[in-house]
CHARMM internal coordinates of N, CA and C (Angstrom, degrees):
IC EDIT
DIST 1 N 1 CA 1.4473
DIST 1 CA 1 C 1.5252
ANGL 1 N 1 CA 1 C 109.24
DIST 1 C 2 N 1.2899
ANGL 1 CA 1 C 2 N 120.33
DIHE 1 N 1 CA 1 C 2 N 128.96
DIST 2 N 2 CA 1.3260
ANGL 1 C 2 N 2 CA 118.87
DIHE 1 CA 1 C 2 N 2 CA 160.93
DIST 2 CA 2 C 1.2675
ANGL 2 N 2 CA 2 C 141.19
DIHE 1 C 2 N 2 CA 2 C -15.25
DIST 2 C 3 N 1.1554
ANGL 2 CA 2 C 3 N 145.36
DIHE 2 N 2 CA 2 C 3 N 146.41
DIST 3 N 3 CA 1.2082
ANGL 2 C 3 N 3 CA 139.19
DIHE 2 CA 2 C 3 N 3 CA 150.20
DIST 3 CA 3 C 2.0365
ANGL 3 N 3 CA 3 C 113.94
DIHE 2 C 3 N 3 CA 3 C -60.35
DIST 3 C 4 N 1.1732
ANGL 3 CA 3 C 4 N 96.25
DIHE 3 N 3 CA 3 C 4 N 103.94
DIST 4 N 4 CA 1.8772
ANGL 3 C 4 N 4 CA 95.19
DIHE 3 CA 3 C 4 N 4 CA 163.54
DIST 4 CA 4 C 1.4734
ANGL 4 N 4 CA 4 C 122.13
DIHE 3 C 4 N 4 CA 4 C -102.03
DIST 4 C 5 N 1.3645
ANGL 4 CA 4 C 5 N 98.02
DIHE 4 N 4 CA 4 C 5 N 117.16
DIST 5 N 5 CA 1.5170
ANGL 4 C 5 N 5 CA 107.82
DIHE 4 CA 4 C 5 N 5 CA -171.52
DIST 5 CA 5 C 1.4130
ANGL 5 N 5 CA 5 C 109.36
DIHE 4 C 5 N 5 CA 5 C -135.76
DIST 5 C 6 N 1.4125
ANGL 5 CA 5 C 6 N 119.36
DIHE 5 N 5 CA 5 C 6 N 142.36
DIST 6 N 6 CA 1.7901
ANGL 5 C 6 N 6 CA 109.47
DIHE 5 CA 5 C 6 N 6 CA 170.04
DIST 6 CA 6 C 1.2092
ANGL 6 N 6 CA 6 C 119.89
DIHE 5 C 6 N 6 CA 6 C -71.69
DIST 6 C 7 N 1.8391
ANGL 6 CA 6 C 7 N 111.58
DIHE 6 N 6 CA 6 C 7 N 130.40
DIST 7 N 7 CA 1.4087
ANGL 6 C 7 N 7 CA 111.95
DIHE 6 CA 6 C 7 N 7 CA -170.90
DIST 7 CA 7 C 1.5109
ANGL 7 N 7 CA 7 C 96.43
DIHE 6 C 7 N 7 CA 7 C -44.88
DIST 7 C 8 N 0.8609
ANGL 7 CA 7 C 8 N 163.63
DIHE 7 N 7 CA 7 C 8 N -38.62
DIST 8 N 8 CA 1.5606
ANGL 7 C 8 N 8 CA 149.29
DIHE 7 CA 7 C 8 N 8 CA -98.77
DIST 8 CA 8 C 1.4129
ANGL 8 N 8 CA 8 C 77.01
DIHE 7 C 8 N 8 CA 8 C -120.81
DIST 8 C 9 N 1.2955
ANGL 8 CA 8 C 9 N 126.04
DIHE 8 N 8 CA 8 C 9 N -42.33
DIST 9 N 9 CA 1.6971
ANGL 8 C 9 N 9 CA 115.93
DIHE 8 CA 8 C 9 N 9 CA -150.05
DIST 9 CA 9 C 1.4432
ANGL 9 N 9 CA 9 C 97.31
DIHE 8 C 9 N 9 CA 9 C -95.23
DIST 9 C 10 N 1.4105
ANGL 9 CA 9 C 10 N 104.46
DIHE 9 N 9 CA 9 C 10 N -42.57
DIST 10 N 10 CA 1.7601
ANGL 9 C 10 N 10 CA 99.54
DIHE 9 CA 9 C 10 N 10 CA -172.69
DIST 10 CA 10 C 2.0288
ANGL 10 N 10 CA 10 C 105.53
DIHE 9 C 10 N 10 CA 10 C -63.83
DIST 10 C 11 N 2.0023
ANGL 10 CA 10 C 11 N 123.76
DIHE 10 N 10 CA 10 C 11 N -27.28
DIST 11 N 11 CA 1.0002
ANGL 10 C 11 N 11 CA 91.31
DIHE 10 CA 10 C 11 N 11 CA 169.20
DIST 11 CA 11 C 1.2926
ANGL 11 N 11 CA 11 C 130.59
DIHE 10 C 11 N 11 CA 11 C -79.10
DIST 11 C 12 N 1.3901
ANGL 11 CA 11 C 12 N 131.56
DIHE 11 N 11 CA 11 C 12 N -16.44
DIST 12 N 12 CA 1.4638
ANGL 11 C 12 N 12 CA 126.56
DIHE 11 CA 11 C 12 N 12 CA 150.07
DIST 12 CA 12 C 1.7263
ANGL 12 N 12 CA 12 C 128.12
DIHE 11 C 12 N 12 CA 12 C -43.55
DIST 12 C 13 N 1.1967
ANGL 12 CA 12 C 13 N 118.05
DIHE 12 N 12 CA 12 C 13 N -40.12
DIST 13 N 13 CA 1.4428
ANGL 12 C 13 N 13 CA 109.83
DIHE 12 CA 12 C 13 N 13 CA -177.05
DIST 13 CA 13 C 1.4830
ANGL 13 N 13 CA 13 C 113.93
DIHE 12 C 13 N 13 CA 13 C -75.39
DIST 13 C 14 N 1.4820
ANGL 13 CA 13 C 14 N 91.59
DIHE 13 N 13 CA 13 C 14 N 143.82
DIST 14 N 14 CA 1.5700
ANGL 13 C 14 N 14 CA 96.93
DIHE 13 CA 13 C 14 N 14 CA -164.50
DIST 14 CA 14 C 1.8172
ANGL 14 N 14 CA 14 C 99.00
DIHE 13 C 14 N 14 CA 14 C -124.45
DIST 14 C 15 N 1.3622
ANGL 14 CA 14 C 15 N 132.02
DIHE 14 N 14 CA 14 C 15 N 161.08
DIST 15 N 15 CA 1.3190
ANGL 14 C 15 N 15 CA 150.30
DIHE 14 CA 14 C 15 N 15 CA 162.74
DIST 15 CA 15 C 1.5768
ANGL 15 N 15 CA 15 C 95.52
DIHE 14 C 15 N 15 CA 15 C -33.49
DIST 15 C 16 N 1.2523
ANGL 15 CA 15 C 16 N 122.18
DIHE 15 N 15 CA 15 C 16 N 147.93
DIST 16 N 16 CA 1.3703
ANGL 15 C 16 N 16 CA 103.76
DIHE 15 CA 15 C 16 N 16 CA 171.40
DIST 16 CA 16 C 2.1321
ANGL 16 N 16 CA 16 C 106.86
DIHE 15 C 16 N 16 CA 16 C -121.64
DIST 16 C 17 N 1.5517
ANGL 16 CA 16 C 17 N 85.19
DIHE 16 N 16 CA 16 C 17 N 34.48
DIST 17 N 17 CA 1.6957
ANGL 16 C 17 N 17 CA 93.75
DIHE 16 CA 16 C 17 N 17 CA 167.29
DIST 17 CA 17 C 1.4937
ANGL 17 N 17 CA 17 C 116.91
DIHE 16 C 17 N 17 CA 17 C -99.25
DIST 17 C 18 N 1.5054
ANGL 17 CA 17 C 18 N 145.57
DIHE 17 N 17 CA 17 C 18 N 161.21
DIST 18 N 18 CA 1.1197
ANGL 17 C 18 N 18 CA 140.64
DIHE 17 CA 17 C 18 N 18 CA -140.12
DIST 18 CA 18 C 1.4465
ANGL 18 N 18 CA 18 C 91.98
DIHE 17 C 18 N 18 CA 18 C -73.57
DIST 18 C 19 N 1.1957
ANGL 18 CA 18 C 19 N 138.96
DIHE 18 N 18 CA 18 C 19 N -43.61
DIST 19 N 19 CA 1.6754
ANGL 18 C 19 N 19 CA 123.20
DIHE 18 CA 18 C 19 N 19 CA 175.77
DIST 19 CA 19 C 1.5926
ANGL 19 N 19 CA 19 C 112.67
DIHE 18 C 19 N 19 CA 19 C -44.00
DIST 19 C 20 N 1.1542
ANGL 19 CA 19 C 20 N 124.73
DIHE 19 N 19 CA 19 C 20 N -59.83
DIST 20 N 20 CA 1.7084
ANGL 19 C 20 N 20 CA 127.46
DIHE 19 CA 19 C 20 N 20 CA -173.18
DIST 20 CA 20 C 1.5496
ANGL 20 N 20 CA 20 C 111.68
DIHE 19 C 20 N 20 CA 20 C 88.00
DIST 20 C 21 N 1.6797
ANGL 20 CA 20 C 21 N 128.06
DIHE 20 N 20 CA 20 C 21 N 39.08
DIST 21 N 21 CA 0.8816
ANGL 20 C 21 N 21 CA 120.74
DIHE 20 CA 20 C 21 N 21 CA -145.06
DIST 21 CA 21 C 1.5597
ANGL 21 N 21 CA 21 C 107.85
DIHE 20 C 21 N 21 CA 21 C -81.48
DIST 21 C 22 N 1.2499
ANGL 21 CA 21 C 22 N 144.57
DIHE 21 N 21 CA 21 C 22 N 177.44
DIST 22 N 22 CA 1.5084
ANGL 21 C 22 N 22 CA 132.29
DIHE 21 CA 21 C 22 N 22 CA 151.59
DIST 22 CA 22 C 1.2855
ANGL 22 N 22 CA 22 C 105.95
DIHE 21 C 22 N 22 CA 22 C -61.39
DIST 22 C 23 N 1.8101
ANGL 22 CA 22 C 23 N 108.68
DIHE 22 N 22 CA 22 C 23 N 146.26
DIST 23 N 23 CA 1.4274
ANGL 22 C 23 N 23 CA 160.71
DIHE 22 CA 22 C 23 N 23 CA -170.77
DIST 23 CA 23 C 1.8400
ANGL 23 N 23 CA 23 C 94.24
DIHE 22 C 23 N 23 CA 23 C -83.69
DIST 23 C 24 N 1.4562
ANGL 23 CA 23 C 24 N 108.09
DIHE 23 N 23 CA 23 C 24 N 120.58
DIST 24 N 24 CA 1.7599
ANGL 23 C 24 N 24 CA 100.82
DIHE 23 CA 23 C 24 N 24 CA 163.70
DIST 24 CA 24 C 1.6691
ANGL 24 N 24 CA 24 C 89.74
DIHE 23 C 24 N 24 CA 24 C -110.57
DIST 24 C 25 N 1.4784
ANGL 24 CA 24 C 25 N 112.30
DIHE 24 N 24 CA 24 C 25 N 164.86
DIST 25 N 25 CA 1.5850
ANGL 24 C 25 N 25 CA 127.87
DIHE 24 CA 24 C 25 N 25 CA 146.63
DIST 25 CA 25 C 1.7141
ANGL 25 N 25 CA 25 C 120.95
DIHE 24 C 25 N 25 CA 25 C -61.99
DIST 25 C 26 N 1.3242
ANGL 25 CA 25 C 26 N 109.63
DIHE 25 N 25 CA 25 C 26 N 112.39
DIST 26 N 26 CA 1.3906
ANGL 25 C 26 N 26 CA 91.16
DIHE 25 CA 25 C 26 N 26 CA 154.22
DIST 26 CA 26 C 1.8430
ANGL 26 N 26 CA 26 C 94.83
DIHE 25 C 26 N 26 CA 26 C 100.13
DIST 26 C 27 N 1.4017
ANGL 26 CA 26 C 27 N 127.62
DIHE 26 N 26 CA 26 C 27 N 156.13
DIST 27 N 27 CA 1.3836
ANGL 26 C 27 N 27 CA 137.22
DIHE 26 CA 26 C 27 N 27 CA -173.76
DIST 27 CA 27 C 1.8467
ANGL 27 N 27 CA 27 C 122.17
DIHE 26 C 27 N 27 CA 27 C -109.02
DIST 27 C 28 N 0.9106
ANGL 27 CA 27 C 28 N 99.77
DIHE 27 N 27 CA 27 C 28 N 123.58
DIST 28 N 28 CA 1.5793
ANGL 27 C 28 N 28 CA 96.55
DIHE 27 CA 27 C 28 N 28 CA -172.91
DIST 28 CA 28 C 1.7841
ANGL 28 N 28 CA 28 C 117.67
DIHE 27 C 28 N 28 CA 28 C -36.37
DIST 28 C 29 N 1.2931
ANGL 28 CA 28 C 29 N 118.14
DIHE 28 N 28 CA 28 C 29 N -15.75
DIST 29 N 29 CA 1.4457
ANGL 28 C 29 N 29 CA 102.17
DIHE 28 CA 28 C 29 N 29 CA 176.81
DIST 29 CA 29 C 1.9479
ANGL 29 N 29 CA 29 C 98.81
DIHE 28 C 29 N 29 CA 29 C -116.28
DIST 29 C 30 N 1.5959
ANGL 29 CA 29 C 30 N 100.07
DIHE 29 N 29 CA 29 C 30 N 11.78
DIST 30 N 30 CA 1.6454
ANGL 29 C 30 N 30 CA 102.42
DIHE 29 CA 29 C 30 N 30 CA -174.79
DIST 30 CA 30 C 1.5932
ANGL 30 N 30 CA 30 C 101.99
DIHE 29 C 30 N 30 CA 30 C -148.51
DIST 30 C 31 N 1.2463
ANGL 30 CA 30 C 31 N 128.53
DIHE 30 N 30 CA 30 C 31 N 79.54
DIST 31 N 31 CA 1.3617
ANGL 30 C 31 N 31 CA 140.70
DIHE 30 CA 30 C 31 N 31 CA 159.11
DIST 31 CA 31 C 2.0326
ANGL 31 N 31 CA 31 C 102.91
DIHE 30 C 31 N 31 CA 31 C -35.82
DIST 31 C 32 N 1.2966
ANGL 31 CA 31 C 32 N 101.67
DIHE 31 N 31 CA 31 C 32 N -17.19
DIST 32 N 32 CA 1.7221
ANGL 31 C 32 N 32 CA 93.87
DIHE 31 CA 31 C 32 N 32 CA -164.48
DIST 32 CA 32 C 2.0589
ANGL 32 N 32 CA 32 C 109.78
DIHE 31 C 32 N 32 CA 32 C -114.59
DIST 32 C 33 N 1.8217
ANGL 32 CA 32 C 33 N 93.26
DIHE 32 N 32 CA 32 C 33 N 3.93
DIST 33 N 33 CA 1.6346
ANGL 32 C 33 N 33 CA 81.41
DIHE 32 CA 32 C 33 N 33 CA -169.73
DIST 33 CA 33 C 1.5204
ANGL 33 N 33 CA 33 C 101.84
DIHE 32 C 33 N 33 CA 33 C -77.22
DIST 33 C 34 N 1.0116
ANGL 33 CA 33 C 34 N 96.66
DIHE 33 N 33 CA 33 C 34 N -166.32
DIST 34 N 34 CA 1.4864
ANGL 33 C 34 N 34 CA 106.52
DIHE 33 CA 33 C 34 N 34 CA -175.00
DIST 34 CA 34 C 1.3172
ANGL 34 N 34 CA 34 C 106.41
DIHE 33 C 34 N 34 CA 34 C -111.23
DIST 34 C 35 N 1.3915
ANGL 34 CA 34 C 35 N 133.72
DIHE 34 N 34 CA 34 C 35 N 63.18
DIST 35 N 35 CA 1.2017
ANGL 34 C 35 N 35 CA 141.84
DIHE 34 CA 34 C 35 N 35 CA -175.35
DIST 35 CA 35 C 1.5072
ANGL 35 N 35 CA 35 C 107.19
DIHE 34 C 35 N 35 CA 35 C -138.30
DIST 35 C 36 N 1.5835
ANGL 35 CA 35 C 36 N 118.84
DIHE 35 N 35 CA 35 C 36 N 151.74
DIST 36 N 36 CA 1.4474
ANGL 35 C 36 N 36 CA 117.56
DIHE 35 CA 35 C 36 N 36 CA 152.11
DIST 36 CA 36 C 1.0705
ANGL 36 N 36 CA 36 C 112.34
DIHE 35 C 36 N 36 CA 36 C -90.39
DIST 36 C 37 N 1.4812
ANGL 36 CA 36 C 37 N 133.84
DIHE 36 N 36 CA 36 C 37 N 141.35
DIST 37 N 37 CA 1.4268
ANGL 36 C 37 N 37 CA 140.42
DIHE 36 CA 36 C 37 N 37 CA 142.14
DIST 37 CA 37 C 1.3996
ANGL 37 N 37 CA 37 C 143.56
DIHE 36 C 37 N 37 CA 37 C -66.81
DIST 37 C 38 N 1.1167
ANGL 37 CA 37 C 38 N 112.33
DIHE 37 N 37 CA 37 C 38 N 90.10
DIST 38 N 38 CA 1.9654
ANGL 37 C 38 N 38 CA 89.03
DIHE 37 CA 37 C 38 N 38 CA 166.31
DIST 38 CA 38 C 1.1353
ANGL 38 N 38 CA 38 C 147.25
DIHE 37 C 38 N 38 CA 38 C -49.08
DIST 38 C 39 N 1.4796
ANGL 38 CA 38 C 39 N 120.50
DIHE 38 N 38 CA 38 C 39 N 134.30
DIST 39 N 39 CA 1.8535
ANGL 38 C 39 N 39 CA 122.18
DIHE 38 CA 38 C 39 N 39 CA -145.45
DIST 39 CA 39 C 1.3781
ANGL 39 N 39 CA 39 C 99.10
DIHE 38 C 39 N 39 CA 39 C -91.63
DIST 39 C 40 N 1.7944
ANGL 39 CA 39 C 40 N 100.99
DIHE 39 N 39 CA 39 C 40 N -13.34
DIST 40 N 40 CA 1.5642
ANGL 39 C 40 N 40 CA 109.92
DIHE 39 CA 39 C 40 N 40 CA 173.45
DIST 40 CA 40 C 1.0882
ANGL 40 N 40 CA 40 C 134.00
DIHE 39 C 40 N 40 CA 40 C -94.69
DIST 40 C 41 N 1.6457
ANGL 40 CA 40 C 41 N 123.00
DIHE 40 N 40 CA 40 C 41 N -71.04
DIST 41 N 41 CA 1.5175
ANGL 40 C 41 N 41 CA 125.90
DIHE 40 CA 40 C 41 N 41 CA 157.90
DIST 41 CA 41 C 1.2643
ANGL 41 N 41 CA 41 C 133.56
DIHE 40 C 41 N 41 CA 41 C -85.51
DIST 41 C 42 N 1.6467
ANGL 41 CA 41 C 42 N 114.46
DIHE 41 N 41 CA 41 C 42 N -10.90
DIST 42 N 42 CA 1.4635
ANGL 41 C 42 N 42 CA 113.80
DIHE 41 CA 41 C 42 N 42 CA 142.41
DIST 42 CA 42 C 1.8752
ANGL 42 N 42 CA 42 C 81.52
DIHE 41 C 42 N 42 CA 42 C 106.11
DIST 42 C 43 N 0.9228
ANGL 42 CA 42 C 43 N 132.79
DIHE 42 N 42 CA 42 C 43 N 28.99
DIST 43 N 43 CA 1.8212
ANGL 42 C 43 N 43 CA 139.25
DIHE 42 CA 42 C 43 N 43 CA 177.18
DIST 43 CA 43 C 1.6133
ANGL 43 N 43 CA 43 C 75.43
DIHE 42 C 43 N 43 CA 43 C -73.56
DIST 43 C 44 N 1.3300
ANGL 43 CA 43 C 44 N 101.86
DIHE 43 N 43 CA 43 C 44 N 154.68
DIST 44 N 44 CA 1.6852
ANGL 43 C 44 N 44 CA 118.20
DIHE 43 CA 43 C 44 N 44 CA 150.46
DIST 44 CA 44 C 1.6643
ANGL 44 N 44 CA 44 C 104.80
DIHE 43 C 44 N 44 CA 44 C -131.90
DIST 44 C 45 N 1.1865
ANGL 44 CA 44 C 45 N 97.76
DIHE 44 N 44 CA 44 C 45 N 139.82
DIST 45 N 45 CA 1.6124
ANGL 44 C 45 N 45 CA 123.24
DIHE 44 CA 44 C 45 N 45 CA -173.49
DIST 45 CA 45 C 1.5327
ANGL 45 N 45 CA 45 C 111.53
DIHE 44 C 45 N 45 CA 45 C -116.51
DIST 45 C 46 N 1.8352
ANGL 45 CA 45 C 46 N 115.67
DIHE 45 N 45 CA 45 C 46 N 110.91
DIST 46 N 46 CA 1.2980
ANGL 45 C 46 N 46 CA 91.86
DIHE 45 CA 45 C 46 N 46 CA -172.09
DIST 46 CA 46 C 1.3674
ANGL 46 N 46 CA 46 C 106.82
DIHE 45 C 46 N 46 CA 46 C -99.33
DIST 46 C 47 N 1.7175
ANGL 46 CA 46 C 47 N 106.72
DIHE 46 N 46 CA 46 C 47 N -173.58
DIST 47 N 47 CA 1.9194
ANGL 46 C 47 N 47 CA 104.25
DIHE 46 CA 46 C 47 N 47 CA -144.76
DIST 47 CA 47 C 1.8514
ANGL 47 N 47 CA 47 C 69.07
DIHE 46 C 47 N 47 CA 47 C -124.86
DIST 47 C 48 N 1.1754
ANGL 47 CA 47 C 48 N 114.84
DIHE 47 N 47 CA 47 C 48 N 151.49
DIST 48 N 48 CA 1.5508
ANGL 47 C 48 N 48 CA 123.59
DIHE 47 CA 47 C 48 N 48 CA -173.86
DIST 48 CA 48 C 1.6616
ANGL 48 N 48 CA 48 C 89.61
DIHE 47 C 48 N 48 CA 48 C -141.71
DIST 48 C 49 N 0.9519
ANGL 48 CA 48 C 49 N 120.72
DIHE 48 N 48 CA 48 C 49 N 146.57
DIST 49 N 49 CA 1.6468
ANGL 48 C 49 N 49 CA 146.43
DIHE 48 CA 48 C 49 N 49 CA 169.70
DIST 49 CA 49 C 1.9595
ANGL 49 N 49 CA 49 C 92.72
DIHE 48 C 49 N 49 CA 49 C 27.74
DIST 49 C 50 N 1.3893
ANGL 49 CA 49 C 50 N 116.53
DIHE 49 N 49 CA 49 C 50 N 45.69
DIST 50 N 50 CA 1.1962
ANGL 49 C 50 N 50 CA 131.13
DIHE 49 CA 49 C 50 N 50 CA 147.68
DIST 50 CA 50 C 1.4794
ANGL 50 N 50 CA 50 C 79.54
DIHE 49 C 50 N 50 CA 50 C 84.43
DIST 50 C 51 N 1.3908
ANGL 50 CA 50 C 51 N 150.25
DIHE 50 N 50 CA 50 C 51 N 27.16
DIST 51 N 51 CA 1.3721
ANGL 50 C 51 N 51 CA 140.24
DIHE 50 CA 50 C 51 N 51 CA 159.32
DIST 51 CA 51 C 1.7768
ANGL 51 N 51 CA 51 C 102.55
DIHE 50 C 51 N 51 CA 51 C -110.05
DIST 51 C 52 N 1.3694
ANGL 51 CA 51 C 52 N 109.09
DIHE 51 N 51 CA 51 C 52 N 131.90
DIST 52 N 52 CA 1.2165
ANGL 51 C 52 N 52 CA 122.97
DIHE 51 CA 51 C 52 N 52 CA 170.51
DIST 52 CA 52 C 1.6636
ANGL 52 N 52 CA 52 C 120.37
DIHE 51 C 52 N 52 CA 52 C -73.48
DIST 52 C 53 N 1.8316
ANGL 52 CA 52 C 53 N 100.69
DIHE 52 N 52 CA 52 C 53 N 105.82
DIST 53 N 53 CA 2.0439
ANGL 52 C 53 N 53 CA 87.29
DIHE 52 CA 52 C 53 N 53 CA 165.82
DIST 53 CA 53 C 1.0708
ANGL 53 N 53 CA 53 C 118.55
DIHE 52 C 53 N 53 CA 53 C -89.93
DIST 53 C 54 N 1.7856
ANGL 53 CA 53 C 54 N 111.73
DIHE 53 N 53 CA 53 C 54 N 112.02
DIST 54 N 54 CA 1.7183
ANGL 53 C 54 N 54 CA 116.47
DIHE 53 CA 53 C 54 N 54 CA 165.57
DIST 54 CA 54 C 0.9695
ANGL 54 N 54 CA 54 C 96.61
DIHE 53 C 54 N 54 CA 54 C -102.63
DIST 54 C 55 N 1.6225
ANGL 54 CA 54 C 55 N 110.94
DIHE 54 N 54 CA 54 C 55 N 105.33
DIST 55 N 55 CA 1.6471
ANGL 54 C 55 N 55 CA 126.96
DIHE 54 CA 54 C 55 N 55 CA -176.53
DIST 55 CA 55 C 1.6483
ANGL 55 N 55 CA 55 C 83.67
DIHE 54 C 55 N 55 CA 55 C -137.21
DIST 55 C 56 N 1.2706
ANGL 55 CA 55 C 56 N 120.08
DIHE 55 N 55 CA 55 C 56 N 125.72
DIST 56 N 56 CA 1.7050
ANGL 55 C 56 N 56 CA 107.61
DIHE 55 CA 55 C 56 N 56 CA 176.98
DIST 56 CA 56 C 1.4526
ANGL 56 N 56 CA 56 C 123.78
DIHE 55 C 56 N 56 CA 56 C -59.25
DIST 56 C 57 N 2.3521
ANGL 56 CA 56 C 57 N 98.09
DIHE 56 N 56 CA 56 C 57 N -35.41
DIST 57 N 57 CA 1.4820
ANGL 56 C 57 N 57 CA 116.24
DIHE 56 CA 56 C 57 N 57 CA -163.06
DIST 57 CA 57 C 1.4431
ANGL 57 N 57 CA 57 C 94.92
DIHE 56 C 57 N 57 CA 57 C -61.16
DIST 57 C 58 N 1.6684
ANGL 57 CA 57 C 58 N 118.51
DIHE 57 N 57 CA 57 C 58 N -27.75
DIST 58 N 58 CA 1.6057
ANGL 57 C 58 N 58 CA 104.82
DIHE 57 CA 57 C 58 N 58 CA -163.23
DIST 58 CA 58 C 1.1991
ANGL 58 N 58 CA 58 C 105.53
DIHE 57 C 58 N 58 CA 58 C -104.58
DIST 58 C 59 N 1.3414
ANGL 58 CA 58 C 59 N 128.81
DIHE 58 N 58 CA 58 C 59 N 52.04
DIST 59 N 59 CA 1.7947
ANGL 58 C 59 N 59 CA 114.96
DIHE 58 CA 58 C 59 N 59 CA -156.84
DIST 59 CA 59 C 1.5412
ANGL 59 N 59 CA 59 C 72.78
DIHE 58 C 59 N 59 CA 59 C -121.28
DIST 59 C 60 N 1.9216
ANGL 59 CA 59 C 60 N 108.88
DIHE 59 N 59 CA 59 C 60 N 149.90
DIST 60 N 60 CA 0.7612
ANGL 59 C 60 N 60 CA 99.93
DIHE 59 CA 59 C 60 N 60 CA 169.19
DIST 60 CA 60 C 2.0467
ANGL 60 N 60 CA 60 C 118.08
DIHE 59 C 60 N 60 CA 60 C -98.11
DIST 60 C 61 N 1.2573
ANGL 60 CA 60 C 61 N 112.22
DIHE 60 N 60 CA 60 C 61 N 141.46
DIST 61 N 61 CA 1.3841
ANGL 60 C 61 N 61 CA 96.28
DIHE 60 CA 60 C 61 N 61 CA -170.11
DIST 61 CA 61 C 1.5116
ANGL 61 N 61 CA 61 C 126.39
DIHE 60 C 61 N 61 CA 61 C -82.93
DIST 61 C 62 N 1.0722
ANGL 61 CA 61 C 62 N 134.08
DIHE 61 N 61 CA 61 C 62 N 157.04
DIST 62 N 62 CA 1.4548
ANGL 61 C 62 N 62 CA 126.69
DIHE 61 CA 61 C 62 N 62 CA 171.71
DIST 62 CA 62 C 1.1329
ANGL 62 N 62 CA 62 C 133.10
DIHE 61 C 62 N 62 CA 62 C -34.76
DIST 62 C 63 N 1.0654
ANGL 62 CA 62 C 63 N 132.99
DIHE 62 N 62 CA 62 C 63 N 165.77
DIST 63 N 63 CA 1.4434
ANGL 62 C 63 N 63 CA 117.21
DIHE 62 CA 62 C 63 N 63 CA -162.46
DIST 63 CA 63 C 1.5298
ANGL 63 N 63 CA 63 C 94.32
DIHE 62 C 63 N 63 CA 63 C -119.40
DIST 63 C 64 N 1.3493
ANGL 63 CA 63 C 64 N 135.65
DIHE 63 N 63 CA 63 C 64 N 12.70
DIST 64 N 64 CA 1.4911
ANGL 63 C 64 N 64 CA 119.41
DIHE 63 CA 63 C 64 N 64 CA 146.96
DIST 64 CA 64 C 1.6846
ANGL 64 N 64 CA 64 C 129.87
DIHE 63 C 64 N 64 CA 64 C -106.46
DIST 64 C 65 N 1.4133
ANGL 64 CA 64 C 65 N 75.21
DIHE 64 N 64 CA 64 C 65 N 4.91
DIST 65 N 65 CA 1.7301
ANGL 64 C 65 N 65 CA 111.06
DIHE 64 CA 64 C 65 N 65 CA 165.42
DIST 65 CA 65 C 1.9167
ANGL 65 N 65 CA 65 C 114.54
DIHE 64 C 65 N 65 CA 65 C 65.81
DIST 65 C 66 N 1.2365
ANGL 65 CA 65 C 66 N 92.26
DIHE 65 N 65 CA 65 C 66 N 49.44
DIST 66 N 66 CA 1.6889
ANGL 65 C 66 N 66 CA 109.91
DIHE 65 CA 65 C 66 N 66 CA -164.35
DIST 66 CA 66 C 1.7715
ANGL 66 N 66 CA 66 C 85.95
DIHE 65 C 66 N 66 CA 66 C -92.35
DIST 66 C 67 N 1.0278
ANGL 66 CA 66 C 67 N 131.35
DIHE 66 N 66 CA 66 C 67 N -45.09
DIST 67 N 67 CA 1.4461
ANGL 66 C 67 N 67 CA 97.71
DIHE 66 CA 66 C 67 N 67 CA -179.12
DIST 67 CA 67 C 1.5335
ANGL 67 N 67 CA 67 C 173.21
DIHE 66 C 67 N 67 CA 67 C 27.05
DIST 67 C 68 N 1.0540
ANGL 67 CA 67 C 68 N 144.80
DIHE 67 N 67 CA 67 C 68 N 0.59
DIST 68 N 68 CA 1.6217
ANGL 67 C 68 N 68 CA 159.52
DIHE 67 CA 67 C 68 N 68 CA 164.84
DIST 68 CA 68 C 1.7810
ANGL 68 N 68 CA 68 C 82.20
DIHE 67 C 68 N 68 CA 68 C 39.53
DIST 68 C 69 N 1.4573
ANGL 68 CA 68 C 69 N 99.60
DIHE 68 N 68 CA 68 C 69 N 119.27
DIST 69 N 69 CA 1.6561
ANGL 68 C 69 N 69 CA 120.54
DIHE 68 CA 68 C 69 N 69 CA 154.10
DIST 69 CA 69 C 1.1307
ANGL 69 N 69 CA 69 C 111.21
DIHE 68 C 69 N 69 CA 69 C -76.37
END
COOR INIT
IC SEED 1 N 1 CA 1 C
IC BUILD
């Protein structure tokens, strides 16, 4: 199932790595997980009982592992 979030809130939330990039819905090979994406380094952050964790330690990272430490 999707991520449901209010436009209003998802355009405020930002990456919480030193860029701050905008937040998409959903994972480049899964438009439907329940994760945010970064438009920048590509972290996915998953969203639990419709609250988003931007925790970096728990982000999950890309899978070609391009990332910003």
């Amino acid at each position: 199932m999707a991520v449901q979030l209010d436009p209003q809130l998802l355009e405020i939330l930002a990456c919480p790595s030193d860029d701050h990039a905008p937040l998409t819905v959903g994972s480049p090979t899964d438009p439907e997980a329940d994760v945010l994406t970064c438009t920048s380094c590509g972290r996915q952050f998953r969203v639990e009982d419709g609250i988003p964790v931007l925790l970096l330690d728990e982000a999950i990272e890309p899978p070609d592992g391009t990332a910003d430490k």
